[in-house]
Chimera marker file (.cmm) of the C-alpha trace (Angstrom):
<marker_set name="trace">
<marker id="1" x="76.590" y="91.563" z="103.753" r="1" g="1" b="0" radius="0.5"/>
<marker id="2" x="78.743" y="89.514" z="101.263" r="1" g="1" b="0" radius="0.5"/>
<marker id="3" x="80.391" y="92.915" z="99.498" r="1" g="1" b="0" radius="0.5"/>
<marker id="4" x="81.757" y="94.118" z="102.921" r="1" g="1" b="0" radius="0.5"/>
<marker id="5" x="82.995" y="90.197" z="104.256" r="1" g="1" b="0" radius="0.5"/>
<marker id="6" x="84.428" y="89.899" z="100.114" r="1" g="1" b="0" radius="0.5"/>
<marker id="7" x="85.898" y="93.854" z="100.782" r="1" g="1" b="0" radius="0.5"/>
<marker id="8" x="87.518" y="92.998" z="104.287" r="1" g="1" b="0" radius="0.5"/>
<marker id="9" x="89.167" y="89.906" z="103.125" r="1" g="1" b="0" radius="0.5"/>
<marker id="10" x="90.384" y="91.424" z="99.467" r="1" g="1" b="0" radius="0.5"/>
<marker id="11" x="91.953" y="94.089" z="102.007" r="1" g="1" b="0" radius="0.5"/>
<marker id="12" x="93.560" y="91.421" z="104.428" r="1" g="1" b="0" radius="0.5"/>
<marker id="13" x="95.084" y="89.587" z="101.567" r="1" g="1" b="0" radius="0.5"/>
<marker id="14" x="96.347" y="93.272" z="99.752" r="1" g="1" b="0" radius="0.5"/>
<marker id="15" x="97.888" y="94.470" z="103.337" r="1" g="1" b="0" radius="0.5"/>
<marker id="16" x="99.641" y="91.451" z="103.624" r="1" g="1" b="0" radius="0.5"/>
<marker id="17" x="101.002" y="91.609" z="100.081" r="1" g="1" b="0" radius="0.5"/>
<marker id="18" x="102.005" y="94.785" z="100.718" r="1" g="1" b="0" radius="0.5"/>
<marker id="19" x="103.746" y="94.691" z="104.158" r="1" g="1" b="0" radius="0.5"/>
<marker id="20" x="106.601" y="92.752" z="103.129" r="1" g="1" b="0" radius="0.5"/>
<marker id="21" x="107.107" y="94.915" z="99.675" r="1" g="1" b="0" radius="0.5"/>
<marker id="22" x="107.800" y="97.721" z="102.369" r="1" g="1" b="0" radius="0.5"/>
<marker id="23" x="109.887" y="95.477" z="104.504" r="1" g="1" b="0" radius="0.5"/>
<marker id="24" x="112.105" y="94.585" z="101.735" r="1" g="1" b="0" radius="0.5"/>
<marker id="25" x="112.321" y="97.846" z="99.967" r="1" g="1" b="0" radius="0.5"/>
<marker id="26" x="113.265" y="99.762" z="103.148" r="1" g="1" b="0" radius="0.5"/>
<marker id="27" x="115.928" y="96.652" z="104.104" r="1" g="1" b="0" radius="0.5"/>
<marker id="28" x="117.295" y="97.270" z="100.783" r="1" g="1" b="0" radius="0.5"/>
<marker id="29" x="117.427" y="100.877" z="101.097" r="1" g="1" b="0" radius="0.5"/>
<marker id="30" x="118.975" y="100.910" z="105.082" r="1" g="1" b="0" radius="0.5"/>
<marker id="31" x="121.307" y="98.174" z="103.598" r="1" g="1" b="0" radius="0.5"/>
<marker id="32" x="122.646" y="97.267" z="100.227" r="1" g="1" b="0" radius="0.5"/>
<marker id="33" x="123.921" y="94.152" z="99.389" r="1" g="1" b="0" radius="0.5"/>
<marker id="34" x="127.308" y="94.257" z="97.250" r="1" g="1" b="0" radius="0.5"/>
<marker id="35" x="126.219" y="93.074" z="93.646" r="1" g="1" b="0" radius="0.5"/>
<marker id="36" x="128.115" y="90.937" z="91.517" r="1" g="1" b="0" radius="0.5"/>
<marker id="37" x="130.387" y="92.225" z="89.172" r="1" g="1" b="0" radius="0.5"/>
<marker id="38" x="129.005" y="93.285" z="86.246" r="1" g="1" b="0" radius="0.5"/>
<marker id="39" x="125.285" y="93.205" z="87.162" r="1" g="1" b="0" radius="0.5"/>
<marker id="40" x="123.547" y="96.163" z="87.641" r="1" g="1" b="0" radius="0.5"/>
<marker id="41" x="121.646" y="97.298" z="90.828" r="1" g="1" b="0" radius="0.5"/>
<marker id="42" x="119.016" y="99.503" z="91.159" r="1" g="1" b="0" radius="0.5"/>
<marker id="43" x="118.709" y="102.848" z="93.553" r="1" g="1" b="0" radius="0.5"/>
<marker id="44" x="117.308" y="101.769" z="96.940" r="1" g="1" b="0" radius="0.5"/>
<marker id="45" x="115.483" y="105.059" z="97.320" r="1" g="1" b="0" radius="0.5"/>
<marker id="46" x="113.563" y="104.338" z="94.462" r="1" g="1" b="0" radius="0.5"/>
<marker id="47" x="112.883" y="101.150" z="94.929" r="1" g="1" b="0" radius="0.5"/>
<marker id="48" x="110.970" y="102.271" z="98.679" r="1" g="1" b="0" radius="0.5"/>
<marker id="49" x="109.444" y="105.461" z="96.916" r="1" g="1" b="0" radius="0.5"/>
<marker id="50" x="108.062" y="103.432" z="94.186" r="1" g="1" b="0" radius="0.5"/>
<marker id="51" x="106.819" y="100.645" z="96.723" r="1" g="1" b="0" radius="0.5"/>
<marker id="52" x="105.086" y="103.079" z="98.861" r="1" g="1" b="0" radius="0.5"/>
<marker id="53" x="104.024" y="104.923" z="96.083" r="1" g="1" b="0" radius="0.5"/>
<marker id="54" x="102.074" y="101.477" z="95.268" r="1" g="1" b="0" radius="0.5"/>
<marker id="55" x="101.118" y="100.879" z="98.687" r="1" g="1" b="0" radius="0.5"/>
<marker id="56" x="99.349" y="104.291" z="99.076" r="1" g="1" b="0" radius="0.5"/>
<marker id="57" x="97.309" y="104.351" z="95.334" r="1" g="1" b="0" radius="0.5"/>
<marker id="58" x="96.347" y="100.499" z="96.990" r="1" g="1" b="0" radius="0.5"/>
<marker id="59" x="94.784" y="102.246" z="99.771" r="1" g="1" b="0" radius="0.5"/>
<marker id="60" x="93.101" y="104.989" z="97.822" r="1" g="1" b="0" radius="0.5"/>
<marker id="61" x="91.237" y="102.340" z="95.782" r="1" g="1" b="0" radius="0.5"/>
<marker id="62" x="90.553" y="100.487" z="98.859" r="1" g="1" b="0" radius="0.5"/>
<marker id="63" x="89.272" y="104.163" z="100.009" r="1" g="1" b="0" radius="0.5"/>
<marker id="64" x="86.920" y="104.383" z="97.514" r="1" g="1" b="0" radius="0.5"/>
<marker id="65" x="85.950" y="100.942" z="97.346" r="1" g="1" b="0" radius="0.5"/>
<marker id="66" x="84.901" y="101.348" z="100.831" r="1" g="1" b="0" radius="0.5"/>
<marker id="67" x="82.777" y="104.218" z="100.660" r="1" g="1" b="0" radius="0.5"/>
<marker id="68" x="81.197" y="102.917" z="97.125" r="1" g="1" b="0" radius="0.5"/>
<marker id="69" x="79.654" y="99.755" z="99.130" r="1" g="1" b="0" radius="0.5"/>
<marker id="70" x="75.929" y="99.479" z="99.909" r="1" g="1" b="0" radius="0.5"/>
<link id1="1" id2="2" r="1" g="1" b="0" radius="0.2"/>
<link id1="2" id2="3" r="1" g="1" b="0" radius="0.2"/>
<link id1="3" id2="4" r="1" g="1" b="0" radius="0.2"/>
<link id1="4" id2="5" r="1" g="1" b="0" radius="0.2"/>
<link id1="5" id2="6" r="1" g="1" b="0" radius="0.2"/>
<link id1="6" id2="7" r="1" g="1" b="0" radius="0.2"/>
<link id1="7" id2="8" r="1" g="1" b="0" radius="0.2"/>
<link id1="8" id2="9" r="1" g="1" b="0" radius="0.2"/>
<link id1="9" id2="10" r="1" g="1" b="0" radius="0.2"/>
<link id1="10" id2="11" r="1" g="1" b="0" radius="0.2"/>
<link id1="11" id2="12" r="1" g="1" b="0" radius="0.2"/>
<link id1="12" id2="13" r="1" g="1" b="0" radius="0.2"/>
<link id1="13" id2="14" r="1" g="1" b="0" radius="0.2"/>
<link id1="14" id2="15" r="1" g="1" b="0" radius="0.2"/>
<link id1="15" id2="16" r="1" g="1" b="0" radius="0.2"/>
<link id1="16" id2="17" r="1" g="1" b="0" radius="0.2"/>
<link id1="17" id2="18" r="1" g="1" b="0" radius="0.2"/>
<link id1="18" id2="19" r="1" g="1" b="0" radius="0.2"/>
<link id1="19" id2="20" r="1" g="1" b="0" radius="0.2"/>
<link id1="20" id2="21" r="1" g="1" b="0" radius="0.2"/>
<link id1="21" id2="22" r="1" g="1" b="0" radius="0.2"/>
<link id1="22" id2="23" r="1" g="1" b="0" radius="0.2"/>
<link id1="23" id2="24" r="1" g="1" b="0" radius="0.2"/>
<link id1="24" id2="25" r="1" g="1" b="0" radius="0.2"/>
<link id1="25" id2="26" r="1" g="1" b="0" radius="0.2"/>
<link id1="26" id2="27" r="1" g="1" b="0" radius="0.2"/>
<link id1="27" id2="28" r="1" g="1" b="0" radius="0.2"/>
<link id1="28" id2="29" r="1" g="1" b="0" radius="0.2"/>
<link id1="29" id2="30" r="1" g="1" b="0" radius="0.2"/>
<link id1="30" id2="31" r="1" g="1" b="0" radius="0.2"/>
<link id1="31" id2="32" r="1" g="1" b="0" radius="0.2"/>
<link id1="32" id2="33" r="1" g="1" b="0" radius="0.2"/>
<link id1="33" id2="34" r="1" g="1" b="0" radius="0.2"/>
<link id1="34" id2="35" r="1" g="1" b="0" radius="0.2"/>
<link id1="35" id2="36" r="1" g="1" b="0" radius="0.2"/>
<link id1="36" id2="37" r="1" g="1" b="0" radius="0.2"/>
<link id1="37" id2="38" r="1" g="1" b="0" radius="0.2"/>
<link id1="38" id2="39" r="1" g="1" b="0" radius="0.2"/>
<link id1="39" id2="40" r="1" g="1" b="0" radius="0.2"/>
<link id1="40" id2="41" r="1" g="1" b="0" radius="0.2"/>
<link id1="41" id2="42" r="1" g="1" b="0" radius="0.2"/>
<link id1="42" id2="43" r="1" g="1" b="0" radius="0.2"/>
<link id1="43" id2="44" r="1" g="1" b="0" radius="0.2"/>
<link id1="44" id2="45" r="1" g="1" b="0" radius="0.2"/>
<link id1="45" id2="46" r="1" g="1" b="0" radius="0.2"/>
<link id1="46" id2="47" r="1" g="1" b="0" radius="0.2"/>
<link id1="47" id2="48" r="1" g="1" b="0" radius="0.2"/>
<link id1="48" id2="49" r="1" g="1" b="0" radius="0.2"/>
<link id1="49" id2="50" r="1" g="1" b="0" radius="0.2"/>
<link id1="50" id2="51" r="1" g="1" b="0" radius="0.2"/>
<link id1="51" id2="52" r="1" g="1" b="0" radius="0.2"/>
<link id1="52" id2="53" r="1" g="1" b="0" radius="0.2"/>
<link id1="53" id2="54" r="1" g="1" b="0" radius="0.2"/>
<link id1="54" id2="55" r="1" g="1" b="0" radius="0.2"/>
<link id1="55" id2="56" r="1" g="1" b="0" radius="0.2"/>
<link id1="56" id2="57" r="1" g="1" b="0" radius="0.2"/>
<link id1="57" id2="58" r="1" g="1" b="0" radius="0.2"/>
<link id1="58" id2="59" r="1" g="1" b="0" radius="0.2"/>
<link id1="59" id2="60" r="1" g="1" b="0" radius="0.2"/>
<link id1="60" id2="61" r="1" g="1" b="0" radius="0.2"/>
<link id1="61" id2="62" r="1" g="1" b="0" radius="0.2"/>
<link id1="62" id2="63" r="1" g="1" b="0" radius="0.2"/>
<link id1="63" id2="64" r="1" g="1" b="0" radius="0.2"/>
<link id1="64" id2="65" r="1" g="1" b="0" radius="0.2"/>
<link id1="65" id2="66" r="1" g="1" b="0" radius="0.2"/>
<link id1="66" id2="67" r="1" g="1" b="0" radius="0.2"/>
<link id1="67" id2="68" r="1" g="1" b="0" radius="0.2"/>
<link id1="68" id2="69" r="1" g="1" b="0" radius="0.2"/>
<link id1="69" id2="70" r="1" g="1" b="0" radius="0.2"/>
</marker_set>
């Protein structure tokens, strides 16, 4: 009983994390801010990819967590 109430909260806290990652990669992508001269910015694309690249190997592990408890 305490592994699924610790499994459900760990995955409330991690979807929240990860909701406004997306939110701020895709903003980011849909609309660049101008940088600075002479600072670098990074590729919004990758920025989202890599975001939602974390997001989905978050819920794989999740996944398996899942169907590991008792």
């Amino acid at each position: 009983m305490l592994a699924w109430f610790i499994f459900w909260i760990a995955a409330i806290v991690a979807i929240g994390g990860q909701i406004p990652l997306i939110v701020a990669a895709w903003r980011l992508y849909r609309h660049p801010a101008p940088a600075p001269a002479n600072v670098p910015r990074s590729d919004g694309r990758a920025d989202l990819g890599w975001t939602l690249v974390t997001a989905l190997a978050t819920l794989a592990l999740f996944g398996a967590a899942y169907l590991a408890l008792p």
